[in-house]
mmCIF file of the protein (N, C-alpha, C, O) and its ligand, coordinates in Angstrom:
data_MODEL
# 
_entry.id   MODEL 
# 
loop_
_entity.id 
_entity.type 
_entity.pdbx_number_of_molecules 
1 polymer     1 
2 non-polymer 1 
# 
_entity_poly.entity_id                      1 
_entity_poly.type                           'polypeptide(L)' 
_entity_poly.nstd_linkage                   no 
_entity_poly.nstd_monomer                   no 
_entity_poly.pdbx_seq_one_letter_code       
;(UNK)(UNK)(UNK)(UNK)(UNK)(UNK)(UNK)(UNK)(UNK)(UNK)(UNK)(UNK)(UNK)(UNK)(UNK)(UNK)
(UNK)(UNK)(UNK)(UNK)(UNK)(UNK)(UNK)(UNK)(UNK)(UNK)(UNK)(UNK)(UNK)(UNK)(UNK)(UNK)
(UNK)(UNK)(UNK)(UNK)(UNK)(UNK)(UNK)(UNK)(UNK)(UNK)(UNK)(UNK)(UNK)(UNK)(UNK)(UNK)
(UNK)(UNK)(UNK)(UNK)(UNK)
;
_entity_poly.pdbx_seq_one_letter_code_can   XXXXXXXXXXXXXXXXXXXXXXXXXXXXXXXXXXXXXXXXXXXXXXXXXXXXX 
_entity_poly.pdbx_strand_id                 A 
# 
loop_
_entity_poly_seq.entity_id 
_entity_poly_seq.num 
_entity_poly_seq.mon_id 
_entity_poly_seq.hetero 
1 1  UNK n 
1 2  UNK n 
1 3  UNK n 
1 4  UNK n 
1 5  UNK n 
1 6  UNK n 
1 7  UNK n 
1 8  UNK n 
1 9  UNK n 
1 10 UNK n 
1 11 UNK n 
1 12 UNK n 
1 13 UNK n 
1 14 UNK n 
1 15 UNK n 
1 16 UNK n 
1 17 UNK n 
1 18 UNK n 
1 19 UNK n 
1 20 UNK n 
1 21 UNK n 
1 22 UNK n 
1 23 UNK n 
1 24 UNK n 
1 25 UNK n 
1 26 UNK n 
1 27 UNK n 
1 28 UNK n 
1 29 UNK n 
1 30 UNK n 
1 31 UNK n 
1 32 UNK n 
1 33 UNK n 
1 34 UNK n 
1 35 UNK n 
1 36 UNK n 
1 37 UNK n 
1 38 UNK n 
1 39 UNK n 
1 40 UNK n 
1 41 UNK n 
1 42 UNK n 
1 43 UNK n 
1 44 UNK n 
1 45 UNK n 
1 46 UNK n 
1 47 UNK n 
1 48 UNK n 
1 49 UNK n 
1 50 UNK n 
1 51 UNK n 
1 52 UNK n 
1 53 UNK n 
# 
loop_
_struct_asym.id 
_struct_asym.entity_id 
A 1 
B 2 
# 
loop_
_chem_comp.id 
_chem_comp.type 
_chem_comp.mon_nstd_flag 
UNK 'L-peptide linking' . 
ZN  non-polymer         . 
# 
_pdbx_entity_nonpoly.entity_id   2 
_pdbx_entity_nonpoly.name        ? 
_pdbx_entity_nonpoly.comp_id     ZN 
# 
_pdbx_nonpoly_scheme.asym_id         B 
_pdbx_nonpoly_scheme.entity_id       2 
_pdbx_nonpoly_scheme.mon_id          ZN 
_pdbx_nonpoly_scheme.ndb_seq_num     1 
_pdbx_nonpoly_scheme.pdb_seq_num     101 
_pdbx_nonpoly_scheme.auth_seq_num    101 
_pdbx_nonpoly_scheme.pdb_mon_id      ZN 
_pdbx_nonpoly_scheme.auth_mon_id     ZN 
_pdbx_nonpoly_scheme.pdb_strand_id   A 
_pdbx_nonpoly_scheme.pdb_ins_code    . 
# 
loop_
_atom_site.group_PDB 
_atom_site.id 
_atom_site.type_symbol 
_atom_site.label_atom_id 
_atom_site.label_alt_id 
_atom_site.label_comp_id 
_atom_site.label_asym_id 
_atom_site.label_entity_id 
_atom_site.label_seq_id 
_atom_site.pdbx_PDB_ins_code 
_atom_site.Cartn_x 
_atom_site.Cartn_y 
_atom_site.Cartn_z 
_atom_site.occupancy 
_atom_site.B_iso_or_equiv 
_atom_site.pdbx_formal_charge 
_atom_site.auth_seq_id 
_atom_site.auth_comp_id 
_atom_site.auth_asym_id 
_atom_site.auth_atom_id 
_atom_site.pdbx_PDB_model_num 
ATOM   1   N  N  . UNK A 1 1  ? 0.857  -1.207 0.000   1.00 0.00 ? 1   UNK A N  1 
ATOM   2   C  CA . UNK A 1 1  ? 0.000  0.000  0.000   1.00 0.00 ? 1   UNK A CA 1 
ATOM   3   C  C  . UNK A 1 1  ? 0.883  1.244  0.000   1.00 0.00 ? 1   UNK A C  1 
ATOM   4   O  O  . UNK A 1 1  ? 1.459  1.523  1.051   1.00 0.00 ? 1   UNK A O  1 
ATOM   5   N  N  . UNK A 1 2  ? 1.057  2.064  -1.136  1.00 0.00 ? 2   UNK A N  1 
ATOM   6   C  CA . UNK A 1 2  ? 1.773  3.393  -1.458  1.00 0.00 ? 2   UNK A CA 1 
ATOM   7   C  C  . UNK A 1 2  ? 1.641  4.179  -0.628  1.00 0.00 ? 2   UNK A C  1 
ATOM   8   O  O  . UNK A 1 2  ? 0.451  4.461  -0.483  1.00 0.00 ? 2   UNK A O  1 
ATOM   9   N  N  . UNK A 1 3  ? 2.440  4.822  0.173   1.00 0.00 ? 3   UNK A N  1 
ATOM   10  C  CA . UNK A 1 3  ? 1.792  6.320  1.152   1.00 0.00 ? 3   UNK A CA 1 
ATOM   11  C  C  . UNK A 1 3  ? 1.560  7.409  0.252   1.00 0.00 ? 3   UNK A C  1 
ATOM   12  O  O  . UNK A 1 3  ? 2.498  7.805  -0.440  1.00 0.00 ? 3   UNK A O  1 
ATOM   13  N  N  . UNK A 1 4  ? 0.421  7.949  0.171   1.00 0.00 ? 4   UNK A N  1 
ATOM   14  C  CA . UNK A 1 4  ? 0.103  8.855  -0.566  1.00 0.00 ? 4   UNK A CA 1 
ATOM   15  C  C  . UNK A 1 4  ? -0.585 9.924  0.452   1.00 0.00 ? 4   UNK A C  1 
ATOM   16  O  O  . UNK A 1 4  ? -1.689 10.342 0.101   1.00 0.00 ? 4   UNK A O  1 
ATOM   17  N  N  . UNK A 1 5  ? -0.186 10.283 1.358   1.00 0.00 ? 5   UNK A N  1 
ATOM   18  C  CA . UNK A 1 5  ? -0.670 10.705 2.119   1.00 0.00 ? 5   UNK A CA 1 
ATOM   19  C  C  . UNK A 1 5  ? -0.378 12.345 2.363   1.00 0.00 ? 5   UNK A C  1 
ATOM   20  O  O  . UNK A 1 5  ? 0.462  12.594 3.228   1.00 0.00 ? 5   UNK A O  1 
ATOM   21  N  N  . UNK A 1 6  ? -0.976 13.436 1.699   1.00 0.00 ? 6   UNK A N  1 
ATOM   22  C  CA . UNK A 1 6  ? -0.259 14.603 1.487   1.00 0.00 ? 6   UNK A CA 1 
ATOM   23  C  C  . UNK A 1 6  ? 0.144  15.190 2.227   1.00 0.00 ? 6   UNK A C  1 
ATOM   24  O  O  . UNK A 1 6  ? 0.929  16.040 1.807   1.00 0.00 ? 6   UNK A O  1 
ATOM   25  N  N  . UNK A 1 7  ? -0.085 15.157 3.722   1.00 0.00 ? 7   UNK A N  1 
ATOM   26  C  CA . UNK A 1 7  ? -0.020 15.429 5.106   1.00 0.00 ? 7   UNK A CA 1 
ATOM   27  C  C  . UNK A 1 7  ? 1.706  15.050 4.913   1.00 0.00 ? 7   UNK A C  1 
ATOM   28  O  O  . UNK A 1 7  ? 2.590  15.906 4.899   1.00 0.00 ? 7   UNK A O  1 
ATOM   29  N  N  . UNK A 1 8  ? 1.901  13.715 4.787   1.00 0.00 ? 8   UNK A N  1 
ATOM   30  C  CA . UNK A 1 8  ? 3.032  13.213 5.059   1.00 0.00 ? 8   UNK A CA 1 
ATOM   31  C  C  . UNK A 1 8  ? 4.210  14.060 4.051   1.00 0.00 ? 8   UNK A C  1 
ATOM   32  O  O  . UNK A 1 8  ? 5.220  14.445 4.640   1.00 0.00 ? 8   UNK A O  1 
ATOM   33  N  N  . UNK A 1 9  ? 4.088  14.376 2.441   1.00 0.00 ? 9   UNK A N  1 
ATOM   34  C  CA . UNK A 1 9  ? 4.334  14.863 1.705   1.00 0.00 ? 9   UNK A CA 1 
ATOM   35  C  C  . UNK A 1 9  ? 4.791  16.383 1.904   1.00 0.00 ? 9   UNK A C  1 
ATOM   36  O  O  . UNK A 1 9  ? 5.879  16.809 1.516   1.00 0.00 ? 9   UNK A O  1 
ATOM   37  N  N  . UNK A 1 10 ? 3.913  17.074 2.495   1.00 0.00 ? 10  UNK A N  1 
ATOM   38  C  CA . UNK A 1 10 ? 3.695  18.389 3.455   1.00 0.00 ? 10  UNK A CA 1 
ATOM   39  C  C  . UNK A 1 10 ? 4.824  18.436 4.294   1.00 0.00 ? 10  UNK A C  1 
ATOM   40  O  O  . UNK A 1 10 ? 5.813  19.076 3.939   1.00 0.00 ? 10  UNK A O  1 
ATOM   41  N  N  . UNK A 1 11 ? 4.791  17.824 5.380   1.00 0.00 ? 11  UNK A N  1 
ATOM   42  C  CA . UNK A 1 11 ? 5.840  17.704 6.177   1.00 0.00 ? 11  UNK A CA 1 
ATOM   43  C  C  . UNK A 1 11 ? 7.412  17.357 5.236   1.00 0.00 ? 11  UNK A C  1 
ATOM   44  O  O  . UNK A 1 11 ? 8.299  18.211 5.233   1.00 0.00 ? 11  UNK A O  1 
ATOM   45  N  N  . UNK A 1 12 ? 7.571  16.137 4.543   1.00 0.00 ? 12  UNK A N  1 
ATOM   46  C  CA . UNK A 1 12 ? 8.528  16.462 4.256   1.00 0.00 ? 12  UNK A CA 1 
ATOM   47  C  C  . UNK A 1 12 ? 8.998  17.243 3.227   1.00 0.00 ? 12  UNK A C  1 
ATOM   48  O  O  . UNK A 1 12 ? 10.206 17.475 3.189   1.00 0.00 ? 12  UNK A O  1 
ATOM   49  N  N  . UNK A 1 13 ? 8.422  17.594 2.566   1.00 0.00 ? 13  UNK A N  1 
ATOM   50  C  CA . UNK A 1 13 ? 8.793  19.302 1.895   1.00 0.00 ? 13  UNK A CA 1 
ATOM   51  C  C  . UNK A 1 13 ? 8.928  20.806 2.696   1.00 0.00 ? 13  UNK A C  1 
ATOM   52  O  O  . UNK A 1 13 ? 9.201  21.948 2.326   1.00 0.00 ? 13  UNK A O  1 
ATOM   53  N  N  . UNK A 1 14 ? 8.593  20.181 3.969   1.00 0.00 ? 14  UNK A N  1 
ATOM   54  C  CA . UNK A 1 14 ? 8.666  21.642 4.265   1.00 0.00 ? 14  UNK A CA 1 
ATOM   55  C  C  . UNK A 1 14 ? 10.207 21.582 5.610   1.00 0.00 ? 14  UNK A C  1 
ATOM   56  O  O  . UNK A 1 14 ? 10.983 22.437 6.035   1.00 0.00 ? 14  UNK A O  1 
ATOM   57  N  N  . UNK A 1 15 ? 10.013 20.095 5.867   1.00 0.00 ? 15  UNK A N  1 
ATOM   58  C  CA . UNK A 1 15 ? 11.564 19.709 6.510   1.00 0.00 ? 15  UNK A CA 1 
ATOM   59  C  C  . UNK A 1 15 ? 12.511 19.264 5.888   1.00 0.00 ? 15  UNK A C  1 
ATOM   60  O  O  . UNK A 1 15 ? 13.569 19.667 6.373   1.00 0.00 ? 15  UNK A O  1 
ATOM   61  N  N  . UNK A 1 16 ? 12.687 18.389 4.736   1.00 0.00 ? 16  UNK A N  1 
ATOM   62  C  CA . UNK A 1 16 ? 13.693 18.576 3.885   1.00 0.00 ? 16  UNK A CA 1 
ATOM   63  C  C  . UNK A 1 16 ? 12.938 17.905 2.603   1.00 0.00 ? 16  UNK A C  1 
ATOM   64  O  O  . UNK A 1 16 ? 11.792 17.466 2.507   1.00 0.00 ? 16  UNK A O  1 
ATOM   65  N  N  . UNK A 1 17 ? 13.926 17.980 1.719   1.00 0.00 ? 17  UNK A N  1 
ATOM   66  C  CA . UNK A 1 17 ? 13.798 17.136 0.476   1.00 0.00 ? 17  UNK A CA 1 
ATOM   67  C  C  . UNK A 1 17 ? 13.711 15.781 0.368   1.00 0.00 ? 17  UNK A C  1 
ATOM   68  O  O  . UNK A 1 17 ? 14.846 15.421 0.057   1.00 0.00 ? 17  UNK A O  1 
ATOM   69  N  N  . UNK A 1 18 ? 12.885 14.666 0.462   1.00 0.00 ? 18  UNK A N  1 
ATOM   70  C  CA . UNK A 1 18 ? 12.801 13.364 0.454   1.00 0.00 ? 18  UNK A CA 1 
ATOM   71  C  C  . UNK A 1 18 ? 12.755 12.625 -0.845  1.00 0.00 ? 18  UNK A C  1 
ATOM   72  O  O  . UNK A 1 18 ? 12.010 12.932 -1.775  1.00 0.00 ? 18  UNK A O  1 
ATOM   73  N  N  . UNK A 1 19 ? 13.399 11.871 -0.845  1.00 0.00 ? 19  UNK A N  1 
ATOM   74  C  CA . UNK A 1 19 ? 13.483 11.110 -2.291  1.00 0.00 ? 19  UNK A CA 1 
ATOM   75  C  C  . UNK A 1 19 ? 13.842 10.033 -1.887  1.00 0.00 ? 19  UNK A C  1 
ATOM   76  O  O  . UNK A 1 19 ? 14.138 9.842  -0.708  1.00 0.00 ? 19  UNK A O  1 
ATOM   77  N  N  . UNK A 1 20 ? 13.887 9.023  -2.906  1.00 0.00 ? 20  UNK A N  1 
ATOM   78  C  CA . UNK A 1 20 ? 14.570 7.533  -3.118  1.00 0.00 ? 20  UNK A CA 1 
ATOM   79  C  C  . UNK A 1 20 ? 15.225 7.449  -4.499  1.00 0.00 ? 20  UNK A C  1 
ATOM   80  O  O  . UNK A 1 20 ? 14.800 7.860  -5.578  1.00 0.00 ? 20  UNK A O  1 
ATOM   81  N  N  . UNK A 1 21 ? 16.508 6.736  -4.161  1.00 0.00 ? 21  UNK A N  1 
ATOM   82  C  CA . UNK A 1 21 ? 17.404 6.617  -4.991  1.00 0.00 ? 21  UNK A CA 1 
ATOM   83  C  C  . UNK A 1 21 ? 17.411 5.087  -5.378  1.00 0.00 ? 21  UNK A C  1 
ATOM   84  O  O  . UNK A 1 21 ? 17.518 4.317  -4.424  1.00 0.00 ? 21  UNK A O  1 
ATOM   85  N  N  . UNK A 1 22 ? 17.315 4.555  -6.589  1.00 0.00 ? 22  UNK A N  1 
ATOM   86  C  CA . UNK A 1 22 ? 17.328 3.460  -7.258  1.00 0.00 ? 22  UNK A CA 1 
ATOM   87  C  C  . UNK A 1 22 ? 19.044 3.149  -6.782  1.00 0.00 ? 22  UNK A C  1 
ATOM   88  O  O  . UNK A 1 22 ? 20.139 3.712  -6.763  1.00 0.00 ? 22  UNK A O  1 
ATOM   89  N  N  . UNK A 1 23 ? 18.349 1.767  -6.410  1.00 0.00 ? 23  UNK A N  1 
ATOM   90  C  CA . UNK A 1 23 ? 20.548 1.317  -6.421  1.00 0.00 ? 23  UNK A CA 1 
ATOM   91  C  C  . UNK A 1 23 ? 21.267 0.807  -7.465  1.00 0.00 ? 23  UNK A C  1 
ATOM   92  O  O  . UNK A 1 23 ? 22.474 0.679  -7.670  1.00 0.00 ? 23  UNK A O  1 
ATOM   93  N  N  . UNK A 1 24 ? 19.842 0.424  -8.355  1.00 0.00 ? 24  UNK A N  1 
ATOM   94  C  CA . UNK A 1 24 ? 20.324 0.045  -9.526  1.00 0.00 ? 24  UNK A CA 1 
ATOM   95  C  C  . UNK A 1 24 ? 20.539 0.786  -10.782 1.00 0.00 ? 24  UNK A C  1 
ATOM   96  O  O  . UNK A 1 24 ? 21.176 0.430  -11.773 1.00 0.00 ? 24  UNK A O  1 
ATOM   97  N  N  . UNK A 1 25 ? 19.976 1.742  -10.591 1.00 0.00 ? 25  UNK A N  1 
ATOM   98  C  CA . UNK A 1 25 ? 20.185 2.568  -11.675 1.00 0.00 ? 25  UNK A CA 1 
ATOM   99  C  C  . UNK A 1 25 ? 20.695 4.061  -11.269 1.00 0.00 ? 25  UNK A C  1 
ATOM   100 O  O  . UNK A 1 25 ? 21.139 4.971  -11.969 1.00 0.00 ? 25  UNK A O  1 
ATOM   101 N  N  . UNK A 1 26 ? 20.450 3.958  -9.814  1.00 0.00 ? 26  UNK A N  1 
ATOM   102 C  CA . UNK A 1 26 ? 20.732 5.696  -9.484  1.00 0.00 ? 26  UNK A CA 1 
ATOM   103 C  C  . UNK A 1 26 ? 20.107 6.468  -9.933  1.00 0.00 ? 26  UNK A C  1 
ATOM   104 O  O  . UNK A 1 26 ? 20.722 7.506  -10.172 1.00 0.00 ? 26  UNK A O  1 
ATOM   105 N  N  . UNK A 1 27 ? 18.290 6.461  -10.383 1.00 0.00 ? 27  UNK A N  1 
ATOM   106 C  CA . UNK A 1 27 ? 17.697 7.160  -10.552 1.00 0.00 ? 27  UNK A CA 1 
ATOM   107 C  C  . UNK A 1 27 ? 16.956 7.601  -9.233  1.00 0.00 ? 27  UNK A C  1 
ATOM   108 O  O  . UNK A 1 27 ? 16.873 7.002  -8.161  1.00 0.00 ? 27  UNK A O  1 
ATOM   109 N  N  . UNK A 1 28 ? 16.488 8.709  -9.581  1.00 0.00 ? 28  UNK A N  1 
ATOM   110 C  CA . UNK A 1 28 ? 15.390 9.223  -8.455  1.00 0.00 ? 28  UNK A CA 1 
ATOM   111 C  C  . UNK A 1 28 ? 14.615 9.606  -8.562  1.00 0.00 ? 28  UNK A C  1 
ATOM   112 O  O  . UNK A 1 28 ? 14.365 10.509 -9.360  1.00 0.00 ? 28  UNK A O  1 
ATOM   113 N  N  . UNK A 1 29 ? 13.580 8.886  -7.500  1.00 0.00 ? 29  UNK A N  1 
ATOM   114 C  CA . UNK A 1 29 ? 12.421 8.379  -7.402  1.00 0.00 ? 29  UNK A CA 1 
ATOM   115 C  C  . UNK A 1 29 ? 11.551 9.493  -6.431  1.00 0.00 ? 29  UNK A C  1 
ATOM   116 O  O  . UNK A 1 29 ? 11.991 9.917  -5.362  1.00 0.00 ? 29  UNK A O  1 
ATOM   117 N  N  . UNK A 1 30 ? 10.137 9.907  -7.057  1.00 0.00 ? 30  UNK A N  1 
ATOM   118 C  CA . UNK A 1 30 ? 9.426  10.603 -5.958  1.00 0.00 ? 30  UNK A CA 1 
ATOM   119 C  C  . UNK A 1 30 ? 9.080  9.416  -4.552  1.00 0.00 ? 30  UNK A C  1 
ATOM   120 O  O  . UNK A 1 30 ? 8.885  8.209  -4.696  1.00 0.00 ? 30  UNK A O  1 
ATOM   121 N  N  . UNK A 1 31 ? 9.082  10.327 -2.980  1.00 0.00 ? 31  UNK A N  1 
ATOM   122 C  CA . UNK A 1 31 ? 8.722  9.704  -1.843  1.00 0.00 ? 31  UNK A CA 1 
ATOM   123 C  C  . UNK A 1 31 ? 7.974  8.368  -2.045  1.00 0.00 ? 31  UNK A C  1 
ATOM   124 O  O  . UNK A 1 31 ? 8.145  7.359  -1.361  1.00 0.00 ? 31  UNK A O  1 
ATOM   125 N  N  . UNK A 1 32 ? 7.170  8.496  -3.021  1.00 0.00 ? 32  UNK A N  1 
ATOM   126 C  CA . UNK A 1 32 ? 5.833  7.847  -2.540  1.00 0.00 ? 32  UNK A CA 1 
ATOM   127 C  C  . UNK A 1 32 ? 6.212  6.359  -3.284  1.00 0.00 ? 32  UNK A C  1 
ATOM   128 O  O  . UNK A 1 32 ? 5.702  5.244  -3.171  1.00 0.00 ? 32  UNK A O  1 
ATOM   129 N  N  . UNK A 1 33 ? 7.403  6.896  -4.134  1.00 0.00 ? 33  UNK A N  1 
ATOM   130 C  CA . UNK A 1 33 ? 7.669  5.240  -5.344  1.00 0.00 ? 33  UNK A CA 1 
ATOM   131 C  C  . UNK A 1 33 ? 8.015  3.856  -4.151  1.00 0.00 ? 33  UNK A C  1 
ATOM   132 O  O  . UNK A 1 33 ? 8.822  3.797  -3.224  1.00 0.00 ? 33  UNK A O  1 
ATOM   133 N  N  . UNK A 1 34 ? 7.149  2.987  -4.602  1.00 0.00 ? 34  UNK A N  1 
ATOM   134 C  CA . UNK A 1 34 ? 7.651  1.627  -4.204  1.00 0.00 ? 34  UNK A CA 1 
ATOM   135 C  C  . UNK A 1 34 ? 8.500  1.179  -5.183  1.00 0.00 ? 34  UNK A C  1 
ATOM   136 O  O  . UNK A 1 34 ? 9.392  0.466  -4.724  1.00 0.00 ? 34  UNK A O  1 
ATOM   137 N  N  . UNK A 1 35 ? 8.532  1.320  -6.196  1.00 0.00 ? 35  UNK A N  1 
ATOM   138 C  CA . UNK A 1 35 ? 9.586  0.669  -7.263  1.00 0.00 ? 35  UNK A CA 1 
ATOM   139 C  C  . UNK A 1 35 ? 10.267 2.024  -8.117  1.00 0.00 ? 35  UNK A C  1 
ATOM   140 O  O  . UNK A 1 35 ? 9.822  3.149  -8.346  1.00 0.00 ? 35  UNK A O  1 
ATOM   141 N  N  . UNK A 1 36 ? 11.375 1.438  -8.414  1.00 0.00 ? 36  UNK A N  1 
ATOM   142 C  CA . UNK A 1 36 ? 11.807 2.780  -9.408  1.00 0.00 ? 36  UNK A CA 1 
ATOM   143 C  C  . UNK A 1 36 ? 11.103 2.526  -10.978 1.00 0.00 ? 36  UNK A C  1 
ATOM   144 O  O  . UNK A 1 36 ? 10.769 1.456  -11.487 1.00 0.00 ? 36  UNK A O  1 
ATOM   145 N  N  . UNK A 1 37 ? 10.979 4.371  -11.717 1.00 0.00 ? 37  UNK A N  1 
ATOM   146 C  CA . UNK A 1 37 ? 10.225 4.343  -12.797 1.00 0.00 ? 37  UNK A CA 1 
ATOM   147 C  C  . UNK A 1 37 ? 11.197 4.214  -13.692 1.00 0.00 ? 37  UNK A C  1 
ATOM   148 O  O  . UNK A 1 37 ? 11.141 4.192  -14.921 1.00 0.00 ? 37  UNK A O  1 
ATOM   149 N  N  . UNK A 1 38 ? 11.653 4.171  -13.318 1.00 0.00 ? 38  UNK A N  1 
ATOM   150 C  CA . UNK A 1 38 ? 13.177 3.453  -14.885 1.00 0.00 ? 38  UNK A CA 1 
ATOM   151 C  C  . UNK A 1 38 ? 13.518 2.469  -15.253 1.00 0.00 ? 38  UNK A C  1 
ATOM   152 O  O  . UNK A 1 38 ? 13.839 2.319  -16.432 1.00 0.00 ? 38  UNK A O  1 
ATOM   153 N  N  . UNK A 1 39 ? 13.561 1.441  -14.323 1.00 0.00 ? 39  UNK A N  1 
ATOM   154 C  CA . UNK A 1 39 ? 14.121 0.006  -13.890 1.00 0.00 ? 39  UNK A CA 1 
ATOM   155 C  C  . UNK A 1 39 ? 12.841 -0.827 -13.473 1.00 0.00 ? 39  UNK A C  1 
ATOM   156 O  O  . UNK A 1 39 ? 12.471 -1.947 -13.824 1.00 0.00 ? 39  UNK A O  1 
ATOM   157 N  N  . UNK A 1 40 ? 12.529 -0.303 -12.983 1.00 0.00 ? 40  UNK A N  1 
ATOM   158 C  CA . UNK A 1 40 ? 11.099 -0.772 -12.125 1.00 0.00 ? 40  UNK A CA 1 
ATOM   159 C  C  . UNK A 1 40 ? 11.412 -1.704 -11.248 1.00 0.00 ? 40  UNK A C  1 
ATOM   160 O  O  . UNK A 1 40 ? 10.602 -2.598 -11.003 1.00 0.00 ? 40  UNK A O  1 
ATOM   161 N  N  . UNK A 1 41 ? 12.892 -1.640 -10.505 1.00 0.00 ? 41  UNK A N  1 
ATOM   162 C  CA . UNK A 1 41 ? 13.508 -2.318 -9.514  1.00 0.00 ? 41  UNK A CA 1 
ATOM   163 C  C  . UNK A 1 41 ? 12.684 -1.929 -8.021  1.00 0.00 ? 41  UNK A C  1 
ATOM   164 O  O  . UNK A 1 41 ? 12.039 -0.884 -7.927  1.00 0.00 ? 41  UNK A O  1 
ATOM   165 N  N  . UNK A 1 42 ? 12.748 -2.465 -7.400  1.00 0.00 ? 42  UNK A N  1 
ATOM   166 C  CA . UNK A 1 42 ? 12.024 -2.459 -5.901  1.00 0.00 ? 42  UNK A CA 1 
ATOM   167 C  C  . UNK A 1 42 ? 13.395 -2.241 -4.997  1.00 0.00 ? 42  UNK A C  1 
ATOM   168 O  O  . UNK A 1 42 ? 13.082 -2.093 -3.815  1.00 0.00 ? 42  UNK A O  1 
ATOM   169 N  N  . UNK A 1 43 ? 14.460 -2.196 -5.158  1.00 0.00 ? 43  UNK A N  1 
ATOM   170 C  CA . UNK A 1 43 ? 15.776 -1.868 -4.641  1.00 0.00 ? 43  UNK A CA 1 
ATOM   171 C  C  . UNK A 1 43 ? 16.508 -0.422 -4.925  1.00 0.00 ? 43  UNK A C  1 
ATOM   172 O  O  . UNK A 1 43 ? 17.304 0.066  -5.727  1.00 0.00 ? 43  UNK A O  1 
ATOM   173 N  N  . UNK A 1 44 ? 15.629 0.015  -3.594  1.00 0.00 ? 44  UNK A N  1 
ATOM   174 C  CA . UNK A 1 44 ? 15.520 1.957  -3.755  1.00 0.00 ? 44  UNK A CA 1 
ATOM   175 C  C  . UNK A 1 44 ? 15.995 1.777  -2.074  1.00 0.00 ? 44  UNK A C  1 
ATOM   176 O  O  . UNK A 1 44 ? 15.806 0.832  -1.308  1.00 0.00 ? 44  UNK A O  1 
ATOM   177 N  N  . UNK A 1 45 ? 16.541 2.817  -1.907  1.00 0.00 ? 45  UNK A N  1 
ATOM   178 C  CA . UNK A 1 45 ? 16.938 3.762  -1.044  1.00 0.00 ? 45  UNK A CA 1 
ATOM   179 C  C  . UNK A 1 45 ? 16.699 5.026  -0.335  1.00 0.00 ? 45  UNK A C  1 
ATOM   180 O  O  . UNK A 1 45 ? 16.530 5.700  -1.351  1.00 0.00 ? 45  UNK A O  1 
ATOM   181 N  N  . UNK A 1 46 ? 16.549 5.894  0.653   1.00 0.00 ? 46  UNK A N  1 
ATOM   182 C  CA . UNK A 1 46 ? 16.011 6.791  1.007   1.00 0.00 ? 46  UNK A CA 1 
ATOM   183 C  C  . UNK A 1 46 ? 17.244 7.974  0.848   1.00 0.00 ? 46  UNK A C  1 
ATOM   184 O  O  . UNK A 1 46 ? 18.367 7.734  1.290   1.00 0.00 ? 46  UNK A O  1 
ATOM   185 N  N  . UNK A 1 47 ? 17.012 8.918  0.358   1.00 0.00 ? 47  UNK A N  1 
ATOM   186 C  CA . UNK A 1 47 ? 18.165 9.738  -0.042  1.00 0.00 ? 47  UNK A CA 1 
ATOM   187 C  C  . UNK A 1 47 ? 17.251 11.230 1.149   1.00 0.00 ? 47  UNK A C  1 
ATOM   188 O  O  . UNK A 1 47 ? 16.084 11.602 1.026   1.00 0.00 ? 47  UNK A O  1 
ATOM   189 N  N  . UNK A 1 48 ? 17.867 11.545 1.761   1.00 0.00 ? 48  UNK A N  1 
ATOM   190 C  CA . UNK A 1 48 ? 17.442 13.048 2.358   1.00 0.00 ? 48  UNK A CA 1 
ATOM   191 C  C  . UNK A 1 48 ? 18.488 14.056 1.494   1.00 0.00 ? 48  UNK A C  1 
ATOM   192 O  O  . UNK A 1 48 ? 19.432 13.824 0.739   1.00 0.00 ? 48  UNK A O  1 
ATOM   193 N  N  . UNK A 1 49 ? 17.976 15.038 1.885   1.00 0.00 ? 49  UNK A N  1 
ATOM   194 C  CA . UNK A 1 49 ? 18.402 16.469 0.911   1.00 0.00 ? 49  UNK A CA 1 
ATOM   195 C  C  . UNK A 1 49 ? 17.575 18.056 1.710   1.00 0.00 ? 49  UNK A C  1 
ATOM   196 O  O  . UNK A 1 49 ? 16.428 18.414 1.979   1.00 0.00 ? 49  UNK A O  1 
ATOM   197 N  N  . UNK A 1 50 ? 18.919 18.597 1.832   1.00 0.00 ? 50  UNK A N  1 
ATOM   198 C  CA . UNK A 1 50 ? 18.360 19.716 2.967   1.00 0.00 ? 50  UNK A CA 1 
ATOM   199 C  C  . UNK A 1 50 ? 17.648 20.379 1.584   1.00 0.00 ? 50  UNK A C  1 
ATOM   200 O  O  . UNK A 1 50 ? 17.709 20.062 0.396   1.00 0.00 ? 50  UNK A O  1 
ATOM   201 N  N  . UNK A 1 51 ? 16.774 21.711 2.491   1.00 0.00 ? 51  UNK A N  1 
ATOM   202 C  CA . UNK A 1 51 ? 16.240 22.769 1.498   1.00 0.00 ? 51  UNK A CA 1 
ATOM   203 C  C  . UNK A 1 51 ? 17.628 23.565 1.552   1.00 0.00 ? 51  UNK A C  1 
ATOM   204 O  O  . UNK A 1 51 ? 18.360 23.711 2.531   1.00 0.00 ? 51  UNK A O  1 
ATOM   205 N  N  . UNK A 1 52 ? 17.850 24.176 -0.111  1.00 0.00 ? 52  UNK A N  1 
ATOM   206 C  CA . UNK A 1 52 ? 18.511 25.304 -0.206  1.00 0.00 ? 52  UNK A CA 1 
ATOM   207 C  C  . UNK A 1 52 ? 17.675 26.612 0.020   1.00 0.00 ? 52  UNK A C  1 
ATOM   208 O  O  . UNK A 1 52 ? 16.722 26.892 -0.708  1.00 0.00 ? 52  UNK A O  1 
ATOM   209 N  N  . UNK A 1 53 ? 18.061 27.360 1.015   1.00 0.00 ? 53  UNK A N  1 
ATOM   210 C  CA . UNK A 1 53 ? 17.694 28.856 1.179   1.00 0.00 ? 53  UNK A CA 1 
ATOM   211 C  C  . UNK A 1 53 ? 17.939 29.553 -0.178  1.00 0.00 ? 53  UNK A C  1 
ATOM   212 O  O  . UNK A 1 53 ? 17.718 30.758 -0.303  1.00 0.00 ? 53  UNK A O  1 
HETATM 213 ZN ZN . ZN  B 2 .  ? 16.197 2.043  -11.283 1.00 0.00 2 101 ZN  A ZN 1 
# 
C-alpha cells in the first residue's frame, strides 16, 4: 500500500527534500515510489536532501 498521504508529503517538503534513490540505476524516485520508474527495480533507497535557502 503506497503512502500517498499529502499530510506526510507536506511535512517532508517543508523539513527537507525526500526522495529515493534506485541502487540500480541511481535514478530518483518521488517519496511515494515503491519501485523505481526506470528500472522498475524495488531496490531503492532513502536519499534526504536539505532545502537550499
Ligand atoms: Zn532504477
Amino acid at each position: 500500500m503506497p503512502i500517498r498521504d499529502p499530510a506526510l508529503i507536506q511535512i517532508a517538503q517543508r523539513r527537507r527534500i525526500v526522495v529515493k534513490i534506485c541502487r540500480e540505476c541511481g535514478a530518483r524516485n518521488a517519496a511515494t515510489a515503491e519501485k523505481c520508474r526506470r528500472c522498475r527495480s524495488y531496490n531503492l533507497r532513502w536519499k534526504r536532501r536539505e532545502i537550499k535557502r
